[in-house]
N, C-alpha and C positions, 0 to 999 in steps of 0.2 A: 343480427348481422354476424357474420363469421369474423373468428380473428384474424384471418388474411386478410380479410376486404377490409379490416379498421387499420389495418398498417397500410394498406394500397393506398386508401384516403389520404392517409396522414403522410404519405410518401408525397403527396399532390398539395399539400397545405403549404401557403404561404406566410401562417402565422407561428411564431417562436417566443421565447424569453429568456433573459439571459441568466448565464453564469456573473455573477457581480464583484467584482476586482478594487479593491481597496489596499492601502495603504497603514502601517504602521503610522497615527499621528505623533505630532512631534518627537522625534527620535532623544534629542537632544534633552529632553524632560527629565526625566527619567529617572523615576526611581528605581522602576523594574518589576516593582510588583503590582498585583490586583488591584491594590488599594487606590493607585495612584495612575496604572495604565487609563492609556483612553480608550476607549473602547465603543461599541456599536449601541446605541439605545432602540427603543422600538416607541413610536410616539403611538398616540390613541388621534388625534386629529393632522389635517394636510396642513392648520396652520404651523405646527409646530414644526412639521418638516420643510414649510416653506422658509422658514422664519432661521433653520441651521444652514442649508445651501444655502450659499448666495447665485447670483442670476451670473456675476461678475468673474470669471475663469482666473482673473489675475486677482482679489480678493485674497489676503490672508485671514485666516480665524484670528480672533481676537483673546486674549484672556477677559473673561466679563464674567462676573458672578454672580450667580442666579440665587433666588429665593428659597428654592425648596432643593438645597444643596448638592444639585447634579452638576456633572463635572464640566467647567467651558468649555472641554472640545467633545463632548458627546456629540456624534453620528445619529442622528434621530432619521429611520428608514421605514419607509414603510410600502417599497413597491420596488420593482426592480430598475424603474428609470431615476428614481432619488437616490436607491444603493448606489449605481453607477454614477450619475455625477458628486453624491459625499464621496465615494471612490477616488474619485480625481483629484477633487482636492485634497485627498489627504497625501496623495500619490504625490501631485502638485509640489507637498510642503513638507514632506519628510525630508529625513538626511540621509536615509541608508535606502538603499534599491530594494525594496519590498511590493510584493506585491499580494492582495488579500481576495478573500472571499467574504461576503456580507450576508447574513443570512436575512430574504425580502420581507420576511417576516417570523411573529412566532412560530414554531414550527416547519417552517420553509425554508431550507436551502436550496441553490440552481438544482441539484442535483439530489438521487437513492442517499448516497452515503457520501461522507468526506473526501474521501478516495475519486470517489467517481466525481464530484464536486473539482475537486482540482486538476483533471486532465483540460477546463479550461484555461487552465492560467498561461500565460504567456511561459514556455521555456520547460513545461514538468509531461511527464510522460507517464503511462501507467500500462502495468501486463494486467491479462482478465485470467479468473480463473475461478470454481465457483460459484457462477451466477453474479457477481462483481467484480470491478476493479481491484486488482489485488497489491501487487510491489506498486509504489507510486516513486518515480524518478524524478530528480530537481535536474534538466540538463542534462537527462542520460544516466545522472548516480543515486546509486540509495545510500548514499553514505552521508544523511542528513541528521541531526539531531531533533526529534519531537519531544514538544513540552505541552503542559496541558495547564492553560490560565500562567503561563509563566514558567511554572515550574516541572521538573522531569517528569517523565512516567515512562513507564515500561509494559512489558507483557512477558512473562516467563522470564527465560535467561537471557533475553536479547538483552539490547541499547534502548529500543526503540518501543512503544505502543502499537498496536494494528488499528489504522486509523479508521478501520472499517467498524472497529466496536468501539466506535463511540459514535450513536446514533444522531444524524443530522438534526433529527427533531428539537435537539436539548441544545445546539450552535447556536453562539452570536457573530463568529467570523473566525475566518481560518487566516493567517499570513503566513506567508511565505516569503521569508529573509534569504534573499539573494548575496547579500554581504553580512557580514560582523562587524560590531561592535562590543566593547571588551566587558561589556556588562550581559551579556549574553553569555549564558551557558556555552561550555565550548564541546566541542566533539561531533562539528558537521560539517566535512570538505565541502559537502556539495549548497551547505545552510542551514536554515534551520526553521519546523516549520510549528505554530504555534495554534494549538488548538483554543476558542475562545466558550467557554461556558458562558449561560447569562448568571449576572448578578441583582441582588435587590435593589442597589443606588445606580444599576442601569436603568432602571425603570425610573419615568417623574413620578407616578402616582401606582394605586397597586393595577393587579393584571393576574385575568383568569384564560387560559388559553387551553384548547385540547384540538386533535387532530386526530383525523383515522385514516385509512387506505387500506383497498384491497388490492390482491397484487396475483396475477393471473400470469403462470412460465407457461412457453408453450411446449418444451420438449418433457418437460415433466409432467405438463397438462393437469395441473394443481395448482389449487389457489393459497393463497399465504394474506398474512395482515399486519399493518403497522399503524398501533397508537399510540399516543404519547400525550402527559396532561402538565400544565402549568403551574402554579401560585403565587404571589410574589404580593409583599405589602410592606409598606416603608409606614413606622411611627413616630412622633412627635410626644415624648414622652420627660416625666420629670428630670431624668438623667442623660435626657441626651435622643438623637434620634438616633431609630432603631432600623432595620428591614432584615424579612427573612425571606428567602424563596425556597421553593422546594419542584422540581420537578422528576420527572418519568416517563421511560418509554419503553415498549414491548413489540418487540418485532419476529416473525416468524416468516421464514421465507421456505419453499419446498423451489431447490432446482434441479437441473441437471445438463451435466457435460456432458459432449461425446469424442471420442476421439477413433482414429483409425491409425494405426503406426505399423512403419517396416523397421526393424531393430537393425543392429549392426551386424555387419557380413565376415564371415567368416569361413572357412576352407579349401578344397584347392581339386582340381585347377580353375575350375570356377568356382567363385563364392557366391555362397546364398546369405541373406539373410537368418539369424539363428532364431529367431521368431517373428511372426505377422499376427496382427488379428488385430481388435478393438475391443472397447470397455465404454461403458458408462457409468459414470458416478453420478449418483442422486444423492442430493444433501436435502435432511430435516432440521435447517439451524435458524436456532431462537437466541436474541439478544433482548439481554433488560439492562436497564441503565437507569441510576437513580443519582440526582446533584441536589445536593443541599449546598446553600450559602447564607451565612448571617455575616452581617456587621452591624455595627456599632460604633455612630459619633457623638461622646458627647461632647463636644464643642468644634469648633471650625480645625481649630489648630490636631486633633486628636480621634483618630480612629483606631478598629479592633476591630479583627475579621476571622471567620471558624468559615472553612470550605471543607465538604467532605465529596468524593464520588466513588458509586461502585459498578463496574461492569461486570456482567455475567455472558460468558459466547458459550453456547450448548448446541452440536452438531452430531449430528449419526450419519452417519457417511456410510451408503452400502454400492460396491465397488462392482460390477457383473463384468468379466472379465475373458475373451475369448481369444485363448492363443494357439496358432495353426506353429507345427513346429517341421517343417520340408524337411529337414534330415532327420528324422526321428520315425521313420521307416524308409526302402527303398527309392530311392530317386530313378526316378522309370527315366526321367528324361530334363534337362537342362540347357536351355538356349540365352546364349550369352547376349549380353549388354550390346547394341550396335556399336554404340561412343566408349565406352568402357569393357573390353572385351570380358576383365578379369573380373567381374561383375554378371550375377545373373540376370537376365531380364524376365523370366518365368521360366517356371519348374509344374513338373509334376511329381506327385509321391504316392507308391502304391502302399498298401495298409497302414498309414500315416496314425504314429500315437498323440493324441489331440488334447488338447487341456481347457476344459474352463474355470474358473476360480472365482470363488463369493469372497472380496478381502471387505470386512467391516469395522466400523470405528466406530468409538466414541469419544470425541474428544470436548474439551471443558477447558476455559479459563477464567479466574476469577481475578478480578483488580479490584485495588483498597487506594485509596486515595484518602488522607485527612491532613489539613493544615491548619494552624493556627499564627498570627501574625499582630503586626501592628506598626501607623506610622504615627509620628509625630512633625508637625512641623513647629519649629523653634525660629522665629523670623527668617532671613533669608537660606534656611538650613532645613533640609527634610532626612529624618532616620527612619529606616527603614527595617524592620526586623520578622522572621517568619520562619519556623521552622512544619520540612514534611516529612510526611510517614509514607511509603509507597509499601506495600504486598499483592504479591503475585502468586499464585499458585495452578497449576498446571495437569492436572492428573488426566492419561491416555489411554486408552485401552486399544487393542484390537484383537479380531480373531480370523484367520484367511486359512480356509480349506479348500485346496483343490481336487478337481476330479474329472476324469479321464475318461475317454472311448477311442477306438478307433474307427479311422474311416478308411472303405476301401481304396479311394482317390481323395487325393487333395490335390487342389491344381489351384497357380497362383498366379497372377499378375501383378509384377511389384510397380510395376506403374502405369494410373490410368490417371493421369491430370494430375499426377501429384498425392494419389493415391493409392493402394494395393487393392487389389479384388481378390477374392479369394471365393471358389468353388467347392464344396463339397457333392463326390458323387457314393452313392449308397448308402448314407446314414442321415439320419433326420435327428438333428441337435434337439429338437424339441420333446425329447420321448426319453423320459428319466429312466427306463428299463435299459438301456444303454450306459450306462455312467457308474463308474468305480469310484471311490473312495480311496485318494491316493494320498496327500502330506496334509499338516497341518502348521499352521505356524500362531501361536497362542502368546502375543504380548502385554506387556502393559509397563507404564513410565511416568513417573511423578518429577514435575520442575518447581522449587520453590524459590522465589527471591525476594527480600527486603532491605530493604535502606530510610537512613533517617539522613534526613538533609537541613541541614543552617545557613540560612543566609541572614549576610545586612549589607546594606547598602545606605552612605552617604551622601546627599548632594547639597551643594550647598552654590545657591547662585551671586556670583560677588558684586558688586553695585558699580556701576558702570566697567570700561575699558573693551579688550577686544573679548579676553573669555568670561561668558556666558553662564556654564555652569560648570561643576567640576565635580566629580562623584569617582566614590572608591569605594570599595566592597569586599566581603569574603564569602567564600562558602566552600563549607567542609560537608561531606557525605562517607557515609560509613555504608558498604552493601555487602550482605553475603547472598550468594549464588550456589544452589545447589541440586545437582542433577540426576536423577538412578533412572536405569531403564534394564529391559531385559534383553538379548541378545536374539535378534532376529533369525534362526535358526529352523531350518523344515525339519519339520517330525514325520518321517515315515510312517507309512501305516507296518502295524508289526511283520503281516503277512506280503511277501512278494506279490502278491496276486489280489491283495487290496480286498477293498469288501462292498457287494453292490450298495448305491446312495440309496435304495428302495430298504437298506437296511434299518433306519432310521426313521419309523411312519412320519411323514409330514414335515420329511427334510426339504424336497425339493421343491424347488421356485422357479418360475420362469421369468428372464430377463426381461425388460423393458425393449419395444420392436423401433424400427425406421434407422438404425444407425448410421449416422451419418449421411442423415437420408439415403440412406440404400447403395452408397458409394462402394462402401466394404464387400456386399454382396453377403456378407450374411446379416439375419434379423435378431431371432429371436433362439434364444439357446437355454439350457441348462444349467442353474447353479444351486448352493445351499441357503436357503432361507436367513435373512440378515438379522432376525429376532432372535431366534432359536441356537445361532453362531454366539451372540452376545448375550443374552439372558439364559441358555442353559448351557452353557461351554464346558461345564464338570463331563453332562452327555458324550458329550465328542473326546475331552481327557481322558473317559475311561476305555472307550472304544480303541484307543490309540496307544494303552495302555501306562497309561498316565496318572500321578495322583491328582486328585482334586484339589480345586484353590486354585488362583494366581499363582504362579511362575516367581520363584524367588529372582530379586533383580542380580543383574552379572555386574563383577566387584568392577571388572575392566571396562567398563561403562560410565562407571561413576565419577562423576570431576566434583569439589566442593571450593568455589571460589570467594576467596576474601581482598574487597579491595575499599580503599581508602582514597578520596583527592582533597586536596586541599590547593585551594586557589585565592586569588588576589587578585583584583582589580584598580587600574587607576584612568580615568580619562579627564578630557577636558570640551564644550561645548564650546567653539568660537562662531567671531562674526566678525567680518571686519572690510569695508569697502574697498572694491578696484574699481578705482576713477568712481563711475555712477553704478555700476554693476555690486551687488552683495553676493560674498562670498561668505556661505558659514558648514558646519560640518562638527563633528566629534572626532578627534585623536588620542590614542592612549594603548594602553596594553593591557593583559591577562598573562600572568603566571600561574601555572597549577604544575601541582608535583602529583603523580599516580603512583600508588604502593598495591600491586599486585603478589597477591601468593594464592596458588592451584596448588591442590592436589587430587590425585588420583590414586590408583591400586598399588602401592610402593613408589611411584614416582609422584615427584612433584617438581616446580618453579617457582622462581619467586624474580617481580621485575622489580625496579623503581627508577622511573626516568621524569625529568623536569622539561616541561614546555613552557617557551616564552612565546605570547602570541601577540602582535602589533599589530594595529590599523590605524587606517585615516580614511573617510568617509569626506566627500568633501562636494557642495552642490552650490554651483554659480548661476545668477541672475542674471542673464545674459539680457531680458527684456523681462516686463511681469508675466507674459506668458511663456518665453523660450528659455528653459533651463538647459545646462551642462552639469551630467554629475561624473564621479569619478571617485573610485573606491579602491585598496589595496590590502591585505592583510596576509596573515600567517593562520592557516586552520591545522585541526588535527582529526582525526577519527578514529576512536582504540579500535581493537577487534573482539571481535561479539567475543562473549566467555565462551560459547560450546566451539568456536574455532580453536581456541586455546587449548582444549581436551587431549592431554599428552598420549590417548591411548588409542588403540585402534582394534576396528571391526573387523572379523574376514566369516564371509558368506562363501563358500563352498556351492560352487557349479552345479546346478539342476538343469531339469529339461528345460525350465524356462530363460536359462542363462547363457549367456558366450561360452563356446565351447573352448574360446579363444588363450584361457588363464583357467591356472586351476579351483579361481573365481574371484570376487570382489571385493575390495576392503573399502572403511571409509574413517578418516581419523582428522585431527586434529593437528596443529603445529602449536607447541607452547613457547614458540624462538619468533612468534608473529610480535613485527613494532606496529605503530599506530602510522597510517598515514597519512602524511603530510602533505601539506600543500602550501605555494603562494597563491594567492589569489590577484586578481589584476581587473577593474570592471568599470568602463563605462558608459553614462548615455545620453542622449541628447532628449527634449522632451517638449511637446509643444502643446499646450493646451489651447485650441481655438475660442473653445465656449464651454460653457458650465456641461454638459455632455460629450464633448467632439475632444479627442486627443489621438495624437500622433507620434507614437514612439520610440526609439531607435537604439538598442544596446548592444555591447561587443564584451567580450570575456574570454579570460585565459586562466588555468590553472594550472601550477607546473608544479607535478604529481609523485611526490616521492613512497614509493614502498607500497604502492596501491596490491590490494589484496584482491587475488582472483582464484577460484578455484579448479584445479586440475590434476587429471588422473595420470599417474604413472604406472609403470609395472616394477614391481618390488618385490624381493625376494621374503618368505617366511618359512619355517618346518612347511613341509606338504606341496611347495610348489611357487610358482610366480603369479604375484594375486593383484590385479588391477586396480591400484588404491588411489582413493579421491582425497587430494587434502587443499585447504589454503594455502597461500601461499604469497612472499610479500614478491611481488613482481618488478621491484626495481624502480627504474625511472618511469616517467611517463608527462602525460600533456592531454587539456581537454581545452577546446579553444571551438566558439562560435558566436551568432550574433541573435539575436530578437529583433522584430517587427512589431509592433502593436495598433493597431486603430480599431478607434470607437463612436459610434454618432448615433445621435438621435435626426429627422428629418425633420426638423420643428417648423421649415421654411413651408413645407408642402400643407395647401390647404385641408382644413375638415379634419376628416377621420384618417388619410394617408399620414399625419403628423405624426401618430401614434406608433409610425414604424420608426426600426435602427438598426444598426448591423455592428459586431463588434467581431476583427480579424487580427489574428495570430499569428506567428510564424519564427521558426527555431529553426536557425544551420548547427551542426555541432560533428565535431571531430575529434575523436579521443583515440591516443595509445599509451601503449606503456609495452615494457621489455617481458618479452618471452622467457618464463626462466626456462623451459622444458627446453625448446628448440634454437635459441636465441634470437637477434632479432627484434622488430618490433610487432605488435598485434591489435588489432581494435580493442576495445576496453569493452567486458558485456553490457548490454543493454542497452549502447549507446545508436541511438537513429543518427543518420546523415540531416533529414529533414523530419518536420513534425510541425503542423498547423491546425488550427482551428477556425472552423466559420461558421460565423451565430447570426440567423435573422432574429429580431426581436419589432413584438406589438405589445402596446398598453394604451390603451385608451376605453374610454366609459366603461371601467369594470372588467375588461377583459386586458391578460396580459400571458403571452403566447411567446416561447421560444425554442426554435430547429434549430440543431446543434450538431454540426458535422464534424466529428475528427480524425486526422489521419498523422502517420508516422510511416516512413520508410523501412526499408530491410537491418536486422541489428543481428549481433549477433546470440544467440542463445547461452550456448557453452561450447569449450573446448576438450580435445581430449576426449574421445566417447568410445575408443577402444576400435576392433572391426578391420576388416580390409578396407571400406571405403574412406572416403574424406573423415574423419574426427574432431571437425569442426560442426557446430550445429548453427544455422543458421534462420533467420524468421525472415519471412517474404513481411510486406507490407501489411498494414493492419487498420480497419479503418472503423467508422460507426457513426448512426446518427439516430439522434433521440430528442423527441418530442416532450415537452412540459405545458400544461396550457389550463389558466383558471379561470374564475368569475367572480365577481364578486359582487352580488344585488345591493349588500349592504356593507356599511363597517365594519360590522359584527364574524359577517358569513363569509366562505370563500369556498366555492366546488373546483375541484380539483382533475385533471385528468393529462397522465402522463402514458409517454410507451418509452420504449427504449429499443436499441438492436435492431433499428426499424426495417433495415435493407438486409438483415443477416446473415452479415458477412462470412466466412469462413476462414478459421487460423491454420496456416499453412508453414510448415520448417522442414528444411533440407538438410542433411551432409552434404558441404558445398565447402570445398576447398583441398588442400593440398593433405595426405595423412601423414600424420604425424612420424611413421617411422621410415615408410618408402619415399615421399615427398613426392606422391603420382597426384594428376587433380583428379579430382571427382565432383561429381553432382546429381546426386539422387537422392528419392524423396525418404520425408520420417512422418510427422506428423499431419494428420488432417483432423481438426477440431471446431465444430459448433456447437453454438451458446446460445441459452432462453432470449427470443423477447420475451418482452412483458408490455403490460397493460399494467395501468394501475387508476383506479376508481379513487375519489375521497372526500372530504371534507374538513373545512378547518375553520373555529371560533375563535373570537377572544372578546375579554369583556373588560 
């Protein structure tokens, strides 16, 4: 069977399974760490998962202590209709507005990866890129803090970790903290979202689990594979009980992007665009992931716990690159825009000088994760202590050589649906006896960062009255940040007149064909070999008269950042009745002071500013099934280190650049504050039945200093060079509502039983101040709307879920330079993807997924007013398709 006819099929299927949505349990507990969160179990039989839901929606969990010392509110899941109603009730009985992901089993998430797992959730958004899910938004912002089992993690010199490398396979549950509380990490206006590893004393008894998948892209038409193994065994030994786990997983994916784009227009009296054409990137990226966990109790009152993890992401990235340049020989002919006169609409060029270019990478990051901790409980008192090691390291390479022909005609259509078509007459792209040897640009860039982190935290629950519990904590972290790279700079070939590609046996490569499915109008063209670019690159240094080696890094590049926070915590857990109604909730605060000092190449900064952050978290018991919550606080979110980079780039105008400045910079601001926010969040919530809920939220953040980035023209030696920087944008406001519903059909006889449907839906509105133009602006990223809709099946062994999502028009960026509009805009964007198993036995489970089922195509305009004339415009830039997949597999546990 062909692979269109298996997505036709699958287009025609009525069977799905879901994405599984859970809940932070009891908020108000809280130590905060590992040792004492509650977290997701996996049972081995259905009594045990019958025996933690209860049948009852209005039902609270009880504290009840078990035998073989798993925690009383252990989630014990073992299918995607038991994830979903523990889901609820945990949702149910929290105190802060969270919302989670459950992993249905060992090995199984809803979803490929994390990322792509949480474009279910009620209110988060994500861009694709890659062959995955890429930025993941909470509400439109990435300006969220991720932790991993609690505690921070990172990836190079960012805040944040790339949720995509950390392999689904090795998840117990993702949450996603919609509000704070002051025992929470701070540094996420938009939340914060918490990756969950499994642990030893997650499990009752031990557990051997392994999984594999094949994984088949169609635009790459290459197959890739994901396995991943388990272990986990809990002792009962002289000193106390023990358990260790160990897992791992190895993943290799082959994809590939396509895109077609019209750049920005430039000259007079009509403007053309200063470049057309399209690219494809193929990626060869492999992830391995390894989690270790021990603990250690010897007694009720007393635990000990050692977590370690390491991820490894390894990608080669080879870029084939086809850029038509219309002013870069004579323009025979120019017929303007109907709607836009000062705009071309197609052009012709007669001996047009034409570029294609192999840009190759290899890029690598490596994370270190190790913790060790410990709690004690002392009667009504829990201490809590744990101190982490996080290292990152980051080393980049590339190598991009382009190379040139001319064609006697080039003739273009800048828009055919959104599209450019572009005609070549007289030359055949495919015939490497045509192609020069014209620049090269030979990089490479190393990120390192480390930090040690200390926390503790006290709670101590007081015996009777209205508060509940009360807990106060510190945590100090020490991190340096440090950055070199080389200066992106084209190297000419020495000779004006360049040197044929035929000069190097076994340089040239022919691109990958169907671009764009054939949109572009060209296929298949000429570049340099992506191995021979990266494994013999001294070759091509000499040729270009170069020394051999790596490229010494540029001083003015370099940032080395040191910062320091130290924070405090104090809350309090209450309860206390209205009339017959229970009100209970957490209130308290978070102080942390930040000690930033950057330097760079002779300059440097140094900040230090003190945040006081307040909440109240607060959920009424309107009925046992209809809740009112309502939540309020003060967040903050520094700005990434390499924003703060006091220095600046300038890239000097090539054929392939705006003729428009005498070219492009890109830098940093070290005068960036962190921004602020209030927060304001409520919901209504109603659980019918152990499956069925119905839910209702609204939100406001009132957005101080939000950071967006934008290009200006600034003056340097040489010229006016179009420079990209951060920048703190002033005021601003994001305000929308959520929708949620979920059910199983348990009323309908037989085998229909086994069906549900679980639906979403996000309004959201964001701006803030224009610093360029003044004013106010939509805020990037932000959709107007964004829903999900999931059929789901599980009954005798099979368990099926279609998964539809979509999002409205947002905006991309601003400021892109050009005669026309300088806003970027994204049309709508949508997907749907199939998951669907079996399972003969306990043991066994076959597997079979697709994704991209209907795929769709990503489409962005220059659509709005430009930035310096204030004329509207609306013409196209981007057109972009992405891999289905298939994916085959199987999955044990014992």
């Amino acid at each position: 069977m062909t692979f269109v006819r298996v997505f036709r099929m699958l287009g025609t299927s009525s069977m799905l399974a879901m994405t599984v949505i859970t809940a932070s349990a009891d908020a108000q507990d809280a130590s905060g760490t590992p040792a004492s969160r509650p977290g997701a179990s996996q049972s081995t039989t259905a009594q045990e998962q019958d025996a933690t839901v209860s049948d009852d929606a209005s039902v609270t969990p009880q504290t009840v202590s078990t035998s073989d010392g798993a925690s009383d509110r252990d989630i014990v899941v073992t299918g995607v209709r038991a994830s979903l109603a523990s889901a609820q009730s945990i949702k149910q009985n929290a105190t802060q507005i969270v919302d989670s992901i459950v992993a249905e089993d060992i090995g199984k998430l809803p979803d490929n990866t994390v990322a792509d797992a949480l474009q279910r959730v009620t209110g988060v958004q994500v861009t694709r890129a890659a062959g995955e899910a890429g930025t993941v938004l909470i509400r439109g912002l990435p300006n969220f803090a991720t932790v991993l089992n609690g505690r921070e993690a990172f990836t190079g010199v960012t805040r944040g970790f790339a949720l995509q490398d950390i392999p689904a396979e090795l998840i117990a549950g993702v949450d996603v903290y919609k509000t704070s509380t002051p025992d929470l990490v701070e540094g996420g206006v938009a939340g914060l979202i918490d990756v969950r590893l499994r642990r030893p004393f997650d499990f009752r008894d031990g557990q051997i689990a392994a999984s594999g998948r094949a994984v088949y892209s169609d635009q790459s038409d290459k197959w890739g594979y994901i396995g991943s193994g388990l272990v986990s065994q809990r002792w009962q030994t002289g000193i106390g009980e023990m358990g260790l786990l160990l897992a791992g997983s190895y993943n290799k994916r082959l994809y590939q992007d396509q895109t077609a784009f019209d750049f920005v227009s430039s000259g007079s009296p009509i403007a053309t665009p200063d470049t057309v054409g399209g690219l494809y990137t193929s990626g060869d990226r492999r992830r391995t992931a390894l989690n270790a966990s021990f603990q250690w109790r010897p007694s009720p009152e007393v635990e000990f716990y050692a977590d370690g993890v390491f991820t490894r992401y390894d990608n080669q990235i080879a870029v084939d690159f086809f850029i038509g340049l219309p002013k870069a020989g004579m323009l025979s002919s120019v017929t303007p825009n109907g709607e836009f006169p000062i705009l071309a609409d197609d052009s012709s060029t007669v001996d047009a000088f034409t570029l294609t270019s192999k840009q190759a990478f290899r890029n690598r990051t490596d994370n270190y994760q190790g913790v060790v901790g410990g709690k004690w409980t002392l009667g009504r008192a829990v201490l809590n202590t744990e101190v982490t090691y996080n290292y990152s390291k980051v080393p980049n390479r590339n190598a991009i050589l382009d190379t040139s022909f001319n064609v006697p005609r080039l003739d273009v259509d800048y828009d055919v649906g959104g599209t450019p078509r572009v005609a070549l007459g007289g030359a055949d792209p495919t015939d490497p006896g045509i192609f020069t040897i014209r620049t090269l640009f030979d990089n490479n860039g190393l990120d390192t960062s480390e930090q040690v982190a200390w926390r503790n935290d006290l709670t101590i629950r007081p015996e009777g009255g209205i508060v509940e519990t009360l807990k106060i904590g510190t945590r100090y972290t020490h991190r340096n940040v440090d950055s070199q790279a080389t200066a992106s700079i084209p190297l000419a070939f020495p000779s004006a007149e360049g040197a044929p590609l035929g000069s190097i046996p076994g340089f040239a490569t022919l691109s990958p064909g169907g671009l764009v499915k054939g949109a572009l109008g060209i296929d298949r063209f000429i570049t340099a070999d992506t191995d021979l670019l990266l494994d013999d690159t001294d070759r091509i240094r000499t040729l270009f008269g170069r020394p051999t080696g790596p490229r010494a890094y540029e001083p003015n590049l370099a940032f080395f950042n040191r910062e320091d926070t130290y924070a405090f915590y104090g809350q309090a857990g209450y309860r206390v009745d209205v009339g017959s109604m229970p009100l209970d909730g957490v209130v308290g605060a978070r102080v942390v002071n930040t000690v930033e000092q950057l330097n760079g190449n002779n300059v440097s900064s140094r900040q230090n500013y003190l945040n006081v952050l307040p909440s109240i978290n607060a959920r009424l018991g309107l009925t046992g099934r209809l809740f009112l919550r309502a939540a309020a606080g003060k967040t903050i979110t520094r700005p990434e280190f390499a924003a703060l980079n006091p220095l600046v780039t300038l890239v000097p105008s090539g054929n392939t650049g705006t003729q428009q400045y005498a070219g492009t910079g890109s830098g940093g601001n070290p005068a960036l504050q962190p921004i602020k926010s209030v927060a304001y969040d409520a919901s209504l919530e109603w659980y019918v039945a152990r499956s069925t809920s119905l839910t209702a939220a609204g939100f406001y953040r009132d957005l101080s200093g939000y950071i967006q980035t934008y290009s200006q023209p600034e003056q340097f030696a040489g010229g006016t060079y179009l420079v990209s920087r951060p920048r703190n944008a002033g005021d601003g406001y994001l305000a929308g509502a959520e929708v949620a519903y979920q059910q199983f059909f348990d009323f309908l006889p037989g085998a229909l039983s086994g069906f549900g449907v679980q639906l979403n839906g996000t309004y959201m509105d964001g701006k803030t101040d224009d610093p360029i133009n003044g004013g106010k602006q939509r805020i990037v990223n932000v959709s107007h709307w964004a829903f999900n809709t999931v059929a789901i099946y599980e009954k005798y062994g099979v368990s099926a879920r279609l998964a539809y999502n979509w999002r409205s028009s947002y905006v991309d960026s601003y400021n892109s330079g050009g005669v026309q509009a300088s806003t970027i805009i994204a049309a709508p964007v949508s997907r749907l993807d199939f998951s669907g198993s079996y399972s003969p036995t306990d043991w066994l489970t076959f597997t079979f997924d697709a994704t991209n089922i209907l795929d769709d195509v990503y489409q962005d305009r220059f659509t709005g007013r430009n930035s310096v004339t204030g004329i509207y415009y609306d013409t196209p830039r981007d057109t972009r398709t992405y891999d289905r997949t298939i994916q085959i597999g199987a999955r044990v546990k014992f």
